[in-house]
C-alpha positions as CSV (number, residue, x, y, z in Angstrom):
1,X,2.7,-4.9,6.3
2,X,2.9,-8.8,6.3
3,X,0.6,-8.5,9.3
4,X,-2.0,-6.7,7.4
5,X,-2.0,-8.9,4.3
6,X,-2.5,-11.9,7.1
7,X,-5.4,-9.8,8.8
8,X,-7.2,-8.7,5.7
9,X,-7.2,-11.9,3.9
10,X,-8.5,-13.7,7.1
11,X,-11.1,-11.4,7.5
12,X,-12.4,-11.3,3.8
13,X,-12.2,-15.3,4.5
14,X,-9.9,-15.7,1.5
15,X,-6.8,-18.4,1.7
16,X,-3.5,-17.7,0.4
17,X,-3.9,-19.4,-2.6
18,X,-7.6,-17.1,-3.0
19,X,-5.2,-14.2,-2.6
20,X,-2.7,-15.2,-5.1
21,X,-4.9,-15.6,-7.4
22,X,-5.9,-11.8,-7.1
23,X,-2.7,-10.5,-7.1
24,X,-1.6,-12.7,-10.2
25,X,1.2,-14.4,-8.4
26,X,2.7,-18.0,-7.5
27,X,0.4,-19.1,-3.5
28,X,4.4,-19.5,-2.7
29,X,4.9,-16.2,-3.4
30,X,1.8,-14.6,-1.2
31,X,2.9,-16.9,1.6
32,X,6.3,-15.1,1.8
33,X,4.9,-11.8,1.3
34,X,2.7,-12.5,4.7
35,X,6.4,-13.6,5.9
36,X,8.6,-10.7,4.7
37,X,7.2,-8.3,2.5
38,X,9.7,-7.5,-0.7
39,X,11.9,-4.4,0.1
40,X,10.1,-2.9,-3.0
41,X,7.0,-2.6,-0.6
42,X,8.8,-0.4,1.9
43,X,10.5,1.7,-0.6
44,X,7.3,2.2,-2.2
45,X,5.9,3.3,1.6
46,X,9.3,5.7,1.8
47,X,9.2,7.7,-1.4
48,X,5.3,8.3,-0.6
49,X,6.5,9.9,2.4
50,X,9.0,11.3,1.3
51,X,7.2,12.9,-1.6
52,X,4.0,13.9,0.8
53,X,1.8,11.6,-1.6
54,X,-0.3,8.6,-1.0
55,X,0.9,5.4,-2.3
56,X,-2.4,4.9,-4.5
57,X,-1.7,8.1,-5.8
58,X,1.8,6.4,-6.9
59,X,0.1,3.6,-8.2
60,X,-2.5,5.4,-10.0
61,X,-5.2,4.1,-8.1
62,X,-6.4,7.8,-7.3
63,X,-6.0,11.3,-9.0
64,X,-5.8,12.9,-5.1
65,X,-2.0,12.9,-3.9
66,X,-3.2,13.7,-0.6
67,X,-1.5,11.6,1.6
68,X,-4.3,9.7,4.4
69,X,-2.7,11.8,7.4
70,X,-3.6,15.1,5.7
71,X,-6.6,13.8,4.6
72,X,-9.8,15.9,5.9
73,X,-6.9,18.7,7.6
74,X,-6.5,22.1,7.6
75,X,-4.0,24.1,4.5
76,X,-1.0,21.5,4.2
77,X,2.5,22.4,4.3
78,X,3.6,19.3,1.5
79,X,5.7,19.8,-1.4
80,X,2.5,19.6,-3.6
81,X,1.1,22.6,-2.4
82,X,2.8,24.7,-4.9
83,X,2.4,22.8,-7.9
């Protein structure tokens, strides 16, 4: 993930400081994340895996739990399929 941040940022053109500033925290802060992403990142990634969901479905940034791999795929075999 810390690789991504780096990659996206450069490519929008943003510094880290730009960044901060969009994600409401400290430029120290966005530097470590493009170091060592918190561990609350990764657990975030596990329990949408776990669960079959998309993390912006976790975060409420869509209303389709559809986890991107299933995305476009024939009947899935997920845990939300009965609900």
């Amino acid at each position: 993930m810390a690789e991504r941040l780096r990659e996206v940022r450069d490519r929008r053109g943003y510094n880290q400081t730009g960044m901060a500033l969009l994600a409401d925290v400290a430029q120290t802060t966005w530097s470590i994340w493009e170091d060592k992403p918190p561990q609350q990142f990764t657990s975030l990634r596990k329990l949408a895996e776990g669960l079959e969901v998309s993390a912006d479905y976790l975060l409420g940034i869509t209303d389709d739990p559809t986890p991107p791999a299933k995305r476009g795929k024939g009947p899935s075999s997920g845990l939300l399929d009965e609900v």
